[in-house]
KOLVEXVO-562021 format. One record per residue (C-alpha): x, y, z; residue number from 1; residue in one letter. Coordinates in steps of 0.5 Angstrom, whole numbers, padded with zeros to 4 digits. Example, Ala and Ser with C-alpha at 12.3 -4.5 7.8 and 13.67 -1.06 7.14 Angstrom:
residues 2
+-------+-------+-------+-----+-----+
|    xx |    yy |    zz |   n | res |
+-------+-------+-------+-----+-----+
|  0025 | -0009 |  0016 |   1 |   A |
|  0027 | -0002 |  0014 |   2 |   S |
+-------+-------+-------+-----+-----+
***
This chain:
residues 350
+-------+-------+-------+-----+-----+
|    xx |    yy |    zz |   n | res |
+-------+-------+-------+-----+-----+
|  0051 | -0180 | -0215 |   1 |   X |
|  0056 | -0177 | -0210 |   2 |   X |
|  0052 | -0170 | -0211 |   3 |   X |
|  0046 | -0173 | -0209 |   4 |   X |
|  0048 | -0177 | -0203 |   5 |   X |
|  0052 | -0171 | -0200 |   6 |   X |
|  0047 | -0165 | -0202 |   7 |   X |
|  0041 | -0170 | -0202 |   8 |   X |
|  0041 | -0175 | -0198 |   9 |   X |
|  0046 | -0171 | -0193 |  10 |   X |
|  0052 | -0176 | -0193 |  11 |   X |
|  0058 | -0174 | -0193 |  12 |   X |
|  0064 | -0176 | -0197 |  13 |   X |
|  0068 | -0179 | -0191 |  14 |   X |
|  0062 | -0184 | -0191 |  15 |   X |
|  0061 | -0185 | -0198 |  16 |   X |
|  0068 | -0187 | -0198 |  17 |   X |
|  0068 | -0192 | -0194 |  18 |   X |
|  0062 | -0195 | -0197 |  19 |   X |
|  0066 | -0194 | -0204 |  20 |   X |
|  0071 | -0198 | -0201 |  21 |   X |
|  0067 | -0204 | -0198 |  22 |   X |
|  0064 | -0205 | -0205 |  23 |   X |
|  0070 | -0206 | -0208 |  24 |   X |
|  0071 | -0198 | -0211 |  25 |   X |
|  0076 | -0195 | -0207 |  26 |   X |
|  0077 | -0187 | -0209 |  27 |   X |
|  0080 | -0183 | -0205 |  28 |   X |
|  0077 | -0177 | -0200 |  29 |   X |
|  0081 | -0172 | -0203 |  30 |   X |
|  0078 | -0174 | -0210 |  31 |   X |
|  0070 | -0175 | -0209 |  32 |   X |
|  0072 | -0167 | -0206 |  33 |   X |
|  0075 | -0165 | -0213 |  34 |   X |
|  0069 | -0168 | -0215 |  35 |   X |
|  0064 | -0164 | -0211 |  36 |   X |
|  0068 | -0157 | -0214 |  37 |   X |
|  0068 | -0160 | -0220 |  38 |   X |
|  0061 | -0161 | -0221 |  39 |   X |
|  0059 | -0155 | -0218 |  40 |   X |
|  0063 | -0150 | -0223 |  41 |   X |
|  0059 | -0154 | -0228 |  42 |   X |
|  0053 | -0153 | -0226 |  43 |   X |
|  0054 | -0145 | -0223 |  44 |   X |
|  0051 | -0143 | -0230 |  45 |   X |
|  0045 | -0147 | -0228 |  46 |   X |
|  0045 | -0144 | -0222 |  47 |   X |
|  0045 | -0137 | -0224 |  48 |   X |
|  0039 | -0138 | -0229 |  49 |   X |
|  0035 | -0141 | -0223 |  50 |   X |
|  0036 | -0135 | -0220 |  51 |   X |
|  0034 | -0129 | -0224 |  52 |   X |
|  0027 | -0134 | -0225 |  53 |   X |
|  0027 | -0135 | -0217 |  54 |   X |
|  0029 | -0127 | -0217 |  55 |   X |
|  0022 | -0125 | -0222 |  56 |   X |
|  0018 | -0127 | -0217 |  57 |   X |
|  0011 | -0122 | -0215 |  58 |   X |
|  0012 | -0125 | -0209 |  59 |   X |
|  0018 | -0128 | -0206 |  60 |   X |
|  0019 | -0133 | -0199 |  61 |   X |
|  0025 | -0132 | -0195 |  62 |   X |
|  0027 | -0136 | -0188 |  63 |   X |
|  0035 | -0137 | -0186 |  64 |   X |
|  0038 | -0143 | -0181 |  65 |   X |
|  0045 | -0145 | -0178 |  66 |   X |
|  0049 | -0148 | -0181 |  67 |   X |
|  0056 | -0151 | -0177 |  68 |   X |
|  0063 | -0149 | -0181 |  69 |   X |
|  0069 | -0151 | -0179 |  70 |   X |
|  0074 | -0146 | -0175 |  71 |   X |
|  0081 | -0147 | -0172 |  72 |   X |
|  0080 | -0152 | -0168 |  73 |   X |
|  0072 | -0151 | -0167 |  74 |   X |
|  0067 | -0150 | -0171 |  75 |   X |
|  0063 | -0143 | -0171 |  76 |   X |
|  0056 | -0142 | -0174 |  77 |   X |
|  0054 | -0139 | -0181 |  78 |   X |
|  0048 | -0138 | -0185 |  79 |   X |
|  0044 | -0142 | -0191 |  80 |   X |
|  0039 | -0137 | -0193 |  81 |   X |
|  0033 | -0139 | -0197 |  82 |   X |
|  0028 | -0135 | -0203 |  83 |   X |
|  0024 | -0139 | -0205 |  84 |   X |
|  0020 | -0138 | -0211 |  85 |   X |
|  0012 | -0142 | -0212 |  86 |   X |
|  0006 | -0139 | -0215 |  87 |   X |
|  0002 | -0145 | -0214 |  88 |   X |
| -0003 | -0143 | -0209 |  89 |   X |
| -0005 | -0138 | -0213 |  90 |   X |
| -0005 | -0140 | -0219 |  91 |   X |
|  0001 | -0138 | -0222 |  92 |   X |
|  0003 | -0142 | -0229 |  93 |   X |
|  0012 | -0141 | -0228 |  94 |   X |
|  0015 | -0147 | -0224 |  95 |   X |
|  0017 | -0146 | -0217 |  96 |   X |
|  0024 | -0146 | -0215 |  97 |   X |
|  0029 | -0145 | -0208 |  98 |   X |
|  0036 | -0141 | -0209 |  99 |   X |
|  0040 | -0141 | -0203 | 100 |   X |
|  0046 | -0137 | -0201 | 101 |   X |
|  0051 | -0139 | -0195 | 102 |   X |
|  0054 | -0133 | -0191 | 103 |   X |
|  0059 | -0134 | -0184 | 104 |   X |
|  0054 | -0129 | -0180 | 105 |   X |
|  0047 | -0127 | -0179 | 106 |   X |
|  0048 | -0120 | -0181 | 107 |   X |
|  0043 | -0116 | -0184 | 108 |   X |
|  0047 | -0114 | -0190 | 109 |   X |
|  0047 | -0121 | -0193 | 110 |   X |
|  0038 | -0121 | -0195 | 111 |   X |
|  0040 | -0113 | -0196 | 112 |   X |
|  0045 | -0115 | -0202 | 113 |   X |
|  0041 | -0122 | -0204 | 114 |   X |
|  0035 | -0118 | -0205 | 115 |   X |
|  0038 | -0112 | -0207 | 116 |   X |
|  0035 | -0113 | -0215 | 117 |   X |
|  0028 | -0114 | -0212 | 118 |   X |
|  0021 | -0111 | -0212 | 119 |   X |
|  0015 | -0115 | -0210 | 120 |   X |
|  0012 | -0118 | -0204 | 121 |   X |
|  0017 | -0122 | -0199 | 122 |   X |
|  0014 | -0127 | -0193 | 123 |   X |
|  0018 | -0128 | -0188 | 124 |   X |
|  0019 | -0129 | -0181 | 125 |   X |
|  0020 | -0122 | -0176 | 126 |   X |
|  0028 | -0122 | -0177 | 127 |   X |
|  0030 | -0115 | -0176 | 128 |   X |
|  0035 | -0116 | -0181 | 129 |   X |
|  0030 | -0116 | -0187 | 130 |   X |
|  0028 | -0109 | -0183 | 131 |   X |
|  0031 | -0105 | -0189 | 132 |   X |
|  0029 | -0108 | -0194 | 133 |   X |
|  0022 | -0105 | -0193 | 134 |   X |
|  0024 | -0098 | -0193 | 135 |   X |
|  0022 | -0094 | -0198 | 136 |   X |
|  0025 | -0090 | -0203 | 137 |   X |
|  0029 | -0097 | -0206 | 138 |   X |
|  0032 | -0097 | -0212 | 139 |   X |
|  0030 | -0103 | -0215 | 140 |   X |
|  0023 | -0101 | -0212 | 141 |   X |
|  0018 | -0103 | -0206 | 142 |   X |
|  0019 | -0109 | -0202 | 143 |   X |
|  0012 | -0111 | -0199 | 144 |   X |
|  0012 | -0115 | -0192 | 145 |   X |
|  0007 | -0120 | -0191 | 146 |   X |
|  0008 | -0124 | -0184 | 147 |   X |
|  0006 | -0130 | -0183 | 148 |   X |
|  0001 | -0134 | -0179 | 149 |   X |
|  0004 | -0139 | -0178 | 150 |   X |
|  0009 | -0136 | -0173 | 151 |   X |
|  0004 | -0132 | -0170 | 152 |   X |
| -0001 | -0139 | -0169 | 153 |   X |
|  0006 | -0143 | -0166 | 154 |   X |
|  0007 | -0139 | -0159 | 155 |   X |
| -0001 | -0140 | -0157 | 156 |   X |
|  0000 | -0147 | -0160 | 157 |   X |
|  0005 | -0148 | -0155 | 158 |   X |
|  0001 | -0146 | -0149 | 159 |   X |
| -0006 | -0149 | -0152 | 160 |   X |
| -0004 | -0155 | -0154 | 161 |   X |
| -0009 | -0161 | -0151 | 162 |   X |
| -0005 | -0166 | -0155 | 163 |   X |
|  0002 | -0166 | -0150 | 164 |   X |
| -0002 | -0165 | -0144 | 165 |   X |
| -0006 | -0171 | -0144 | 166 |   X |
|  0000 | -0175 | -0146 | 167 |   X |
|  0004 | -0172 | -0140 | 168 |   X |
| -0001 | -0173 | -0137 | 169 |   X |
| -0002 | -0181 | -0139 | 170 |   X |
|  0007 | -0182 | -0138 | 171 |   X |
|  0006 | -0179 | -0131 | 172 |   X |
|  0008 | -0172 | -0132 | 173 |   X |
|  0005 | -0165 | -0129 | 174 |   X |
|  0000 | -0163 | -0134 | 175 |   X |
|  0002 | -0156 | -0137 | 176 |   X |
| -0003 | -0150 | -0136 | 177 |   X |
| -0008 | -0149 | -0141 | 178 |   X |
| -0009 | -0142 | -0142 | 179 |   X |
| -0016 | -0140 | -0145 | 180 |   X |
| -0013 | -0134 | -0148 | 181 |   X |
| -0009 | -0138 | -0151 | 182 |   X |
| -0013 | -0143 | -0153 | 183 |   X |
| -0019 | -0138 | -0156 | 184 |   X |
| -0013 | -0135 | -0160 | 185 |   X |
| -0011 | -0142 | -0164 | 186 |   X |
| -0019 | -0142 | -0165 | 187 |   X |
| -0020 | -0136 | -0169 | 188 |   X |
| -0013 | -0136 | -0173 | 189 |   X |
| -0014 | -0144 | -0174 | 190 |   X |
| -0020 | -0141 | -0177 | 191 |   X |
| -0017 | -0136 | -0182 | 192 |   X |
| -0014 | -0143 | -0184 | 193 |   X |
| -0019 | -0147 | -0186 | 194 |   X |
| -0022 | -0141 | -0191 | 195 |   X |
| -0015 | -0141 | -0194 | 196 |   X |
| -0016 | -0149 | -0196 | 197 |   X |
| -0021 | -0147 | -0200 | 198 |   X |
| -0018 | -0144 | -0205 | 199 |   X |
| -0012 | -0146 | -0205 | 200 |   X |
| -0010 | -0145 | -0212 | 201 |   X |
| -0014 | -0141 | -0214 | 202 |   X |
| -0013 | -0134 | -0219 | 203 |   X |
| -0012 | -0129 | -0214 | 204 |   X |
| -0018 | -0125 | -0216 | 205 |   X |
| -0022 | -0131 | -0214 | 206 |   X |
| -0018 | -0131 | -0207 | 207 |   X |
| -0018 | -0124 | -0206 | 208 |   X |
| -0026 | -0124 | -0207 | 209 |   X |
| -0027 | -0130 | -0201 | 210 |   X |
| -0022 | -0127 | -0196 | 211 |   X |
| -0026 | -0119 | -0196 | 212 |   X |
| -0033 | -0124 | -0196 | 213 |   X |
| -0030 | -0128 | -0191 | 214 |   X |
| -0024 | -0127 | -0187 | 215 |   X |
| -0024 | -0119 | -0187 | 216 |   X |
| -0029 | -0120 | -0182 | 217 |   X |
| -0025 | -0125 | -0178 | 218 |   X |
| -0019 | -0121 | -0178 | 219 |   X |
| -0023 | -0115 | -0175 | 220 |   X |
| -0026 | -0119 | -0169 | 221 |   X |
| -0019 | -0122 | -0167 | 222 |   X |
| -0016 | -0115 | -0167 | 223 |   X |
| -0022 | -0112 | -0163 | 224 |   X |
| -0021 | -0118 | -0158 | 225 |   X |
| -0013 | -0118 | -0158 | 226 |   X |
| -0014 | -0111 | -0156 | 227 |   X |
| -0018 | -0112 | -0151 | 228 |   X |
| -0014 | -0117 | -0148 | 229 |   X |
| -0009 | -0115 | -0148 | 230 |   X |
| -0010 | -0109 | -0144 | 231 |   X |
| -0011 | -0114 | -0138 | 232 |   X |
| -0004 | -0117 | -0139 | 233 |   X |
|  0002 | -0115 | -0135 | 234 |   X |
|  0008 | -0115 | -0140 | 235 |   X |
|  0011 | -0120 | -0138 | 236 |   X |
|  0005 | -0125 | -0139 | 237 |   X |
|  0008 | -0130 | -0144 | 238 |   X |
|  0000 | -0130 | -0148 | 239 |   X |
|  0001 | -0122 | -0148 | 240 |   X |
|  0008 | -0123 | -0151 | 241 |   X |
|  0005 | -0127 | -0157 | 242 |   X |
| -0001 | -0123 | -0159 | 243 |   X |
|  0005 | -0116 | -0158 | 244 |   X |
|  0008 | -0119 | -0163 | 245 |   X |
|  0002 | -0119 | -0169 | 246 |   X |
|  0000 | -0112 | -0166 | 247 |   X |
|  0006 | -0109 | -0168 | 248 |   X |
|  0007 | -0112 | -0175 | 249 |   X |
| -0002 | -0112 | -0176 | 250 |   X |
|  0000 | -0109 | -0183 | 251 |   X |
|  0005 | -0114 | -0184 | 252 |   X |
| -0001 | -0120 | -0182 | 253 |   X |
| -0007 | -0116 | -0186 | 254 |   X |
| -0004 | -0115 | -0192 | 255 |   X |
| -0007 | -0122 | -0195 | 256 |   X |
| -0013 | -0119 | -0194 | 257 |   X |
| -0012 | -0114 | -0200 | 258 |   X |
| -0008 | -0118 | -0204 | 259 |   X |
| -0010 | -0126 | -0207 | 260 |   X |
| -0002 | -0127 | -0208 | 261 |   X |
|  0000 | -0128 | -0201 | 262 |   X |
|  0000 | -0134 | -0198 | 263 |   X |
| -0002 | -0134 | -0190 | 264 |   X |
|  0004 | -0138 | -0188 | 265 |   X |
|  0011 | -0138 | -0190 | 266 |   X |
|  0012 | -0145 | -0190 | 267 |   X |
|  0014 | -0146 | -0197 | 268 |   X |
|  0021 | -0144 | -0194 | 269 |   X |
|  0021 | -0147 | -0188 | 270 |   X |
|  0020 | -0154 | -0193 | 271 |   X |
|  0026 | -0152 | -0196 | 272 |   X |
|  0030 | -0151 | -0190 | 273 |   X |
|  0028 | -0157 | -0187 | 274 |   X |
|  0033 | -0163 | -0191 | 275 |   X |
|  0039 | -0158 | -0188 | 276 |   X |
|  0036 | -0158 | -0181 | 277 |   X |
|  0035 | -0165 | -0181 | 278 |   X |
|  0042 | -0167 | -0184 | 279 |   X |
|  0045 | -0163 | -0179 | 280 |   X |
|  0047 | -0168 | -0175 | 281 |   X |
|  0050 | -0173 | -0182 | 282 |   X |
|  0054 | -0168 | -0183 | 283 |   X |
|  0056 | -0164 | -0177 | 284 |   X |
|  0059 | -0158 | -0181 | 285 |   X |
|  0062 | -0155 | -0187 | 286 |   X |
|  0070 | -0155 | -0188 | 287 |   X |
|  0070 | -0149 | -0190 | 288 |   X |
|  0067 | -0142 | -0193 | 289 |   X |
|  0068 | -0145 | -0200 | 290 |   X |
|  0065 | -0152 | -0198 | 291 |   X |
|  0059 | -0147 | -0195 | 292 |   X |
|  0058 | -0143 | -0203 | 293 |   X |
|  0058 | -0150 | -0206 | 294 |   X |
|  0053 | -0153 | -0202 | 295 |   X |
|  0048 | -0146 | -0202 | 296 |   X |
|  0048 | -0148 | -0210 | 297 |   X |
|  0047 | -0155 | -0210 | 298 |   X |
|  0042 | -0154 | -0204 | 299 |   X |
|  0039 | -0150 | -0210 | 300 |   X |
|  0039 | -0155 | -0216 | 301 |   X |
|  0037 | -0161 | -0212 | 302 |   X |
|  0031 | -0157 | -0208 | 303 |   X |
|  0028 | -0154 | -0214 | 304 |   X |
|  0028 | -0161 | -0218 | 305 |   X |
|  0024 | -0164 | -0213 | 306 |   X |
|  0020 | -0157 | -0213 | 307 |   X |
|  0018 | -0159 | -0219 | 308 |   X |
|  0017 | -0168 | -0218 | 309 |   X |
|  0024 | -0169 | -0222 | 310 |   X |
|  0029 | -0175 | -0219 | 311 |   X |
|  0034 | -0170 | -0217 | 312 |   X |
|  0040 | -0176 | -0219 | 313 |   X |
|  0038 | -0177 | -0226 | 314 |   X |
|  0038 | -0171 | -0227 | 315 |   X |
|  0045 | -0169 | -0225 | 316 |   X |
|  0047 | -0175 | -0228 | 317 |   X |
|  0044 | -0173 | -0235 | 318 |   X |
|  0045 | -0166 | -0234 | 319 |   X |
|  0053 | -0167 | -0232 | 320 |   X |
|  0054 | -0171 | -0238 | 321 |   X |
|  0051 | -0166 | -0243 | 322 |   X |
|  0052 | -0159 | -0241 | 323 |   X |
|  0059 | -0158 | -0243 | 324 |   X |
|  0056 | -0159 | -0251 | 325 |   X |
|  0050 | -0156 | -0250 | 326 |   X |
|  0049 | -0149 | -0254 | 327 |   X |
|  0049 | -0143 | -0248 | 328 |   X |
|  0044 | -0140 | -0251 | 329 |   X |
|  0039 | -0146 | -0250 | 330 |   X |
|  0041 | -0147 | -0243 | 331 |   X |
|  0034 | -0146 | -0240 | 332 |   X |
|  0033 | -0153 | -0243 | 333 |   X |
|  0037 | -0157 | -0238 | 334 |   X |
|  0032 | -0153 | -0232 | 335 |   X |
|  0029 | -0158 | -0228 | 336 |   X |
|  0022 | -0156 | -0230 | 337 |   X |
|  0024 | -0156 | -0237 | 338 |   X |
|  0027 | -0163 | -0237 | 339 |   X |
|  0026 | -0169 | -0240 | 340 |   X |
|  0028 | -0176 | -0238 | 341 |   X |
|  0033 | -0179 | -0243 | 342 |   X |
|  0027 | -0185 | -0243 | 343 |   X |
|  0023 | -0180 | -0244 | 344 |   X |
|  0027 | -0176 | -0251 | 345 |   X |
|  0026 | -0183 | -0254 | 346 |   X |
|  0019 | -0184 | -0253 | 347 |   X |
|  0018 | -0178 | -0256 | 348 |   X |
|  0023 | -0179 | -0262 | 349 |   X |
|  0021 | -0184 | -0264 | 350 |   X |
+-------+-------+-------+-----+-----+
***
């Protein structure tokens, strides 16, 4: 329970506490913190055999966000990064699953040595840390960039965005301006997402087949017509800036086009960093660089538990009280996506 509401439901041990207390269960901070450390060694092998599964991957999402560390007399801003395994959209039979690592600074050493092991694809925003992973000539093999189009959509969106206008508009408020090219751009890629729905989940054959029938042709009047409109813009123009940045990685954006594993957005990682983004404002901070590596592990336990429809908090508590008896070599048994509900155990032994 102190696990999942600290790592789940992002409360953190002070208040915990005090709700303990109110119960009639006083427990002191510095033990619910020993308790935190505690289940987290335990549970570090679990840790390191979700990570290879997620490191296996053919295609990989990453995405990293802020995460605020306790410093003298202040806090600075480290990272929490996120790869996240999912090979539902195009039919793949392995479960999905999220490792996170936690890392004081933004630098791009930190997905170098994370994804040092790895070759396939990776998807992932235009962070130019993520450059040298795409270099060639790497030891482990290629990795292949695929962009996505969501972050590519949301600049025109903002500029497009006829919902906000008519609220503001409704509230009293100056209307934004509405750019046209801006609105055109959301059209044609909002497009492209509609083709998507429809084979969503199937093999990648299937998916690569519909994309060259249907969205090659697409994909090529967008380039034609972006090229043509930007050569009327002034760099500076905030629609010239959104559509510079699809050009220059036009690659990195088409590669979809060849490949049925590749998905056209990132947003399997962005959900995953979601409830850290959200619980920010619980918790306020880590206490230390510690406190930043126990939470990027069970980040990764918990997240991947509801990647594969499992109560996260039955599981630690089941897994908690087995794991110290249970055979190294059948450790993959108290996966996420490998376990059962004790209920469950019985009904089956019986």
């Amino acid at each position: 329970m102190v696990l999942f509401e600290k790592f789940g439901q992002h409360q953190p041990l002070n208040r915990q506490a005090e709700r303990y207390a109110k119960e009639g269960v006083p427990i002191s901070l510095s033990t619910l913190a020993d308790q935190v450390g505690g289940g987290t060694v335990a549970l570090t092998p679990l840790f390191q055999r979700l990570e290879a599964h997620v490191l296996r991957a053919e295609r990989l999402h990453g995405d990293d966000t802020t995460v605020p560390v306790l410093a003298k007399g202040k806090t600075s801003t480290g990272r929490i990064w996120v790869y996240v395994r999912d090979d539902k959209p195009f039919g793949g039979p392995e479960p999905p699953g999220a490792v996170f690592y936690y890392s004081r600074d933004r630098a791009g050493e930190h997905p170098q040595a994370h994804l040092a092991s790895y070759s396939g694809i990776f998807q992932a925003d235009a962070y130019g840390g993520y450059g040298r992973l795409y270099e060639p000539g790497r030891n482990a093999g290629p990795i292949l960039e695929a962009a996505c189009w969501v972050h590519a959509r949301r600049p025109f969106f903002v500029m497009a965005d006829l919902t906000e206008n008519a609220r503001r508009k409704v509230q009293g408020k100056k209307p934004a301006v509405i750019s046209p090219l801006a609105l055109e751009a959301v059209r044609r890629i909002d497009a492209l997402f509609e083709i998507e729905r429809g084979i969503n989940g199937q093999n990648p054959e299937r998916r690569r087949a519909v994309r060259q029938d249907l969205s090659a042709p697409l994909v090529a009047d967008l380039e034609v017509w972006m090229r043509e409109q930007r050569a009327k813009l002034s760099r500076r123009n905030d629609v010239a800036k959104a559509m510079d940045y699809m050009l220059k990685r036009w690659s990195a954006f088409t590669r979809f086009l060849d490949d049925g594993r590749i998905c056209l957005s990132n947003n399997a990682a962005e959900r995953a960093v979601r409830g850290i983004a959200l619980g920010r404002k619980s918790w306020l901070f880590c206490g230390s660089d510690r406190g930043g590596d126990r939470a990027a592990v069970m980040y990764s336990l918990i997240v991947t538990a509801k990647m594969n429809d499992v109560d996260p908090q039955a599981w630690l508590a089941d897994v908690l009280a087995r794991i110290a008896a249970h055979p190294v070599h059948r450790l993959d048994e108290l996966l996420p996506w490998n376990w059962r509900a004790p209920n469950k155990r019985v009904d089956q032994a019986a």
